[in-house]
C-alpha positions as CSV (number, residue, x, y, z in Angstrom):
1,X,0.0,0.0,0.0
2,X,2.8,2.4,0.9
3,X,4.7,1.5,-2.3
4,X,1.8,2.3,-3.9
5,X,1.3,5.4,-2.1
6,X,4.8,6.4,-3.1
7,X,4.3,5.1,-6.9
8,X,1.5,7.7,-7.6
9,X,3.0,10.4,-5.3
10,X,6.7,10.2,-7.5
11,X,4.3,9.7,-10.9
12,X,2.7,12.9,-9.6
13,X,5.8,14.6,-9.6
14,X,7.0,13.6,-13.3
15,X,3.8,15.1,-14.3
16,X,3.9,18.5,-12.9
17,X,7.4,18.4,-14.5
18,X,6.2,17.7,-17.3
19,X,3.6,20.3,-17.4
20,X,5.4,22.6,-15.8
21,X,8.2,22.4,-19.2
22,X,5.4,22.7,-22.1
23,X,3.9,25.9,-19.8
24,X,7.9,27.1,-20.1
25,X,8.0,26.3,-24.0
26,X,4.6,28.3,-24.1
27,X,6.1,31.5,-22.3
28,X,9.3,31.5,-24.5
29,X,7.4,31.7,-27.8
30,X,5.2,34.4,-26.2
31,X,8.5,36.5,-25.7
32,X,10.3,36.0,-29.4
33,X,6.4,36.8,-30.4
34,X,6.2,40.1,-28.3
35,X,9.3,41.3,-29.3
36,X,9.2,40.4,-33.3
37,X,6.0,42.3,-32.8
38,X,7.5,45.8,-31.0
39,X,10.7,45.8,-32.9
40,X,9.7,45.1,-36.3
41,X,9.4,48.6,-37.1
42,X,12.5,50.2,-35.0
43,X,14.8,50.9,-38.5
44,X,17.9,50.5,-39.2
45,X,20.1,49.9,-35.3
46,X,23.0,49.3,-33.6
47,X,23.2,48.0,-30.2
48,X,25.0,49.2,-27.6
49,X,26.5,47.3,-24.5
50,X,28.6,48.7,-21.3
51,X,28.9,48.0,-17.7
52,X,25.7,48.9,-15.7
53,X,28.1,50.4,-13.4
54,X,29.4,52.8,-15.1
55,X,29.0,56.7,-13.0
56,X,27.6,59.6,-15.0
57,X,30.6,61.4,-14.4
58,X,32.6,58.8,-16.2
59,X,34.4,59.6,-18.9
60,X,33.1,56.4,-20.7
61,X,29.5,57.2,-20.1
62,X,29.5,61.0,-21.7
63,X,31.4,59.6,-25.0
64,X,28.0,56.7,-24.6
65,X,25.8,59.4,-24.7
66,X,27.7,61.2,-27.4
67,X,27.1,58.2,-29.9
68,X,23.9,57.8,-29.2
69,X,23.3,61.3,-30.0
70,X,25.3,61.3,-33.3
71,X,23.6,57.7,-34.1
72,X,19.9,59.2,-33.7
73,X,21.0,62.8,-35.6
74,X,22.1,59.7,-38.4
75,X,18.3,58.3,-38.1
76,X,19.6,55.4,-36.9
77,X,17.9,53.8,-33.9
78,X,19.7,53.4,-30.4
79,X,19.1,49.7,-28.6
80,X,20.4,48.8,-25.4
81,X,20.0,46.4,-22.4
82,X,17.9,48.7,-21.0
83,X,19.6,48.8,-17.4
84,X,21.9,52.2,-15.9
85,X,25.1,53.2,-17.0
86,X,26.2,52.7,-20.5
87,X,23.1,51.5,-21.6
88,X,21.7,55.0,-20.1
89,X,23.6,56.9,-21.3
90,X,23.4,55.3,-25.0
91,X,19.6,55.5,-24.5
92,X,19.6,59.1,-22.8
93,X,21.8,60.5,-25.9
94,X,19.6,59.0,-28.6
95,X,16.6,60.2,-27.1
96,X,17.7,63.8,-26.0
97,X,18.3,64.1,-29.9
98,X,14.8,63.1,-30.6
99,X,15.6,59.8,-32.0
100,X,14.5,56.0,-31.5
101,X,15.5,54.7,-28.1
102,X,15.1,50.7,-27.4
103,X,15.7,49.2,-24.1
104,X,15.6,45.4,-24.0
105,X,15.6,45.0,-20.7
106,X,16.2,41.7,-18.7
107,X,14.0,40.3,-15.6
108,X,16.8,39.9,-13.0
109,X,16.7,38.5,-9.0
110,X,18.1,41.2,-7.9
111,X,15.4,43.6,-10.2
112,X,17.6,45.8,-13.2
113,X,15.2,48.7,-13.3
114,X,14.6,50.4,-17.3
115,X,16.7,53.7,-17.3
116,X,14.1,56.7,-17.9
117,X,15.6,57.3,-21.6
118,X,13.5,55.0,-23.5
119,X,11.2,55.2,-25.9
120,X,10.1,51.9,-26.5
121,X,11.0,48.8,-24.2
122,X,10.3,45.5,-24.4
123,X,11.2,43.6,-21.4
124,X,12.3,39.5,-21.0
125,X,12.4,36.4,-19.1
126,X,15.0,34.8,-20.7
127,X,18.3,35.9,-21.7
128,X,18.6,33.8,-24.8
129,X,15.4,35.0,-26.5
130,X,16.8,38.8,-25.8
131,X,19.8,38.2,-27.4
132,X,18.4,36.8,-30.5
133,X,16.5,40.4,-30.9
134,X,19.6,42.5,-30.3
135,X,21.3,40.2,-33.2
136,X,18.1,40.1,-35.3
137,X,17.7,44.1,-35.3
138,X,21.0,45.9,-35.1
139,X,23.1,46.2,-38.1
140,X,26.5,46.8,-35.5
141,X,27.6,46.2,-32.1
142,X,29.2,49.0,-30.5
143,X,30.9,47.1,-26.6
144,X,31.7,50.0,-24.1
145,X,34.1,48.8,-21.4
146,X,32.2,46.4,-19.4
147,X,32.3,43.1,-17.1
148,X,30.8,39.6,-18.3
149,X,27.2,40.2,-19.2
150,X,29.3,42.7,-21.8
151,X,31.5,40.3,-23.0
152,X,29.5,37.6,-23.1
153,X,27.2,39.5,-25.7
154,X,30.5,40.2,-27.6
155,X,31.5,37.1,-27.6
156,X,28.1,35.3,-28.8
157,X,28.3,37.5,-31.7
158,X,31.3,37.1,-32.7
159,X,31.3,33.2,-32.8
160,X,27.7,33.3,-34.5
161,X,30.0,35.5,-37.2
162,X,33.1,33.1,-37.2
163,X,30.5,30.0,-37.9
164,X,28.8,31.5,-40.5
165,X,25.3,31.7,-38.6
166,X,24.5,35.4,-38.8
167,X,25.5,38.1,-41.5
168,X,28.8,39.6,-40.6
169,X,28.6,42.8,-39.3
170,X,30.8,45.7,-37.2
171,X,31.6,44.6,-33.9
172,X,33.3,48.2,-32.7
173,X,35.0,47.8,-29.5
174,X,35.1,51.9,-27.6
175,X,38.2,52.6,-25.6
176,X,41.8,50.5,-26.9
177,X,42.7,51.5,-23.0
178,X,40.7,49.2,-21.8
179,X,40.5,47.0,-24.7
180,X,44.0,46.5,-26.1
181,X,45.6,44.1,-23.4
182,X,42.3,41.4,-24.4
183,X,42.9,41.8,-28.7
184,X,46.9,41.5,-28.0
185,X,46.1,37.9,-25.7
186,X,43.4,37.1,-28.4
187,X,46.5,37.3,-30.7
188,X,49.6,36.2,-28.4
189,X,47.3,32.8,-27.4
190,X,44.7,32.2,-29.1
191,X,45.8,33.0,-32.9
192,X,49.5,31.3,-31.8
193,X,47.9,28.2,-30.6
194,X,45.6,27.9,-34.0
195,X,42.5,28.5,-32.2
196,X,41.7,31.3,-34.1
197,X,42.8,32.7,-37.7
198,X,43.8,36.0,-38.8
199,X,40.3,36.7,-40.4
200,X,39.1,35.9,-36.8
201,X,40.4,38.9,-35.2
202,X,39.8,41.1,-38.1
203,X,35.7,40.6,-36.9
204,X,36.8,42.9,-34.3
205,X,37.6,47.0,-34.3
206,X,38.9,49.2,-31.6
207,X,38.1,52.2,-31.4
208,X,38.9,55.7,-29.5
209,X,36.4,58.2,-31.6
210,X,32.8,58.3,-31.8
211,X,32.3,59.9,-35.0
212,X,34.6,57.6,-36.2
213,X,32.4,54.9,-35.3
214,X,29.4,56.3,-36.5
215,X,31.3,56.3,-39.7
216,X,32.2,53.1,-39.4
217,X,28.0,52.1,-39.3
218,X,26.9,54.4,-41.7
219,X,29.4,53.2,-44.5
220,X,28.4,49.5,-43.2
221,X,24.9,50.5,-43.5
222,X,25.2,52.2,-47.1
223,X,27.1,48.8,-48.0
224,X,24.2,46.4,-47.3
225,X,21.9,48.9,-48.6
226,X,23.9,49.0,-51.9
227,X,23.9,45.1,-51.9
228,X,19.8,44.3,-51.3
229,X,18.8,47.5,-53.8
């Protein structure tokens, strides 16, 4: 009786599992859904990653908010993680200019509120469904000095690049002082060891200028305009 007990009690268990993963798959589609729906008409974009950290007074954060004033002035639209710091200050420059602000922001324990600079946000669940939207709708990745939520985007990118499984596009790293001692152990380890090939590292560009950058995505943009006309 008691085996039987503990029989339907454990079968009970494998069930609410069970329909506990096909409620899961249901809330995933309803998040790539909701957010093909709000970005399908936010233009052409680049997205913009940084450390959450980053302090307004920062040098970092005013040359953020420089390019995403430059970017909207270009009529290109602004997307970030939605959260402070860089992501702010990208946001906060693309909207005091009057142009298209998107914050995708991420449901977090410890709750990352949506800086006040944006103009349309679309909030998720699930970190893998947010990065396929900041891939799917930005023509370049602009990385700000950051810790491993940045690099981690950066990195995801650039491998989807490297396998073939995206379009390449600019991946624009802002500030060789903070940047240059990772590309030179990217080269000294990696590319030495024959994990990596010369074309590899050329997916990446360092950068110290902003309107150099916004160059850098309007020529890139112009290209692939040129190419699908």
């Amino acid at each position: 009786m008691s085996e039987n007990k503990s029989y339907n009690h454990d079968q009970y268990l494998i069930d609410d599992f069970k329909l506990e993963e096909s409620w899961r798959i249901f809330k995933i589609i309803s998040e790539f859904v909701e957010g093909f729906e709000k970005l399908s008409d936010c233009g052409p974009a680049i997205t913009v990653f940084g450390s959450a950290r980053t302090r307004e007074e920062h040098e970092d954060y005013q040359q953020a908010l420089a390019l995403g004033n430059v970017m909207a002035k270009s009529g290109i639209t602004v997307i970030t993680g939605g959260g402070p710091g860089i992501m702010a200050a990208a946001n906060r420059g693309a909207m005091e200019a009057g142009g298209k602000s998107v914050g995708l922001n991420i449901t977090l324990p410890m709750e990352q509120k949506p800086n006040p600079y944006i103009t349309k946000l679309v909030s998720f669940k699930y970190f893998f469904v947010r990065k396929v939207m900041l891939v799917k709708y930005s023509m370049a990745f602009v990385v700000f000095p950051g810790g491993f939520g940045t690099l981690d985007e950066m990195f995801e990118a650039l491998t989807l690049i490297q396998t073939d499984k995206i379009r390449p596009f600019p991946i624009i790293l802002y500030g060789s002082h903070y940047w240059q001692g990772l590309f030179a152990w990217l080269r000294k380890e990696l590319k030495v060891s024959g994990y990596i090939g010369e074309d590899d590292l050329s997916l990446l560009q360092i950068c110290d200028d902003v309107n150099e950058i916004a160059s850098i995505v309007k020529d890139f943009m112009q290209s692939f305009r040129g190419e699908n006309s």
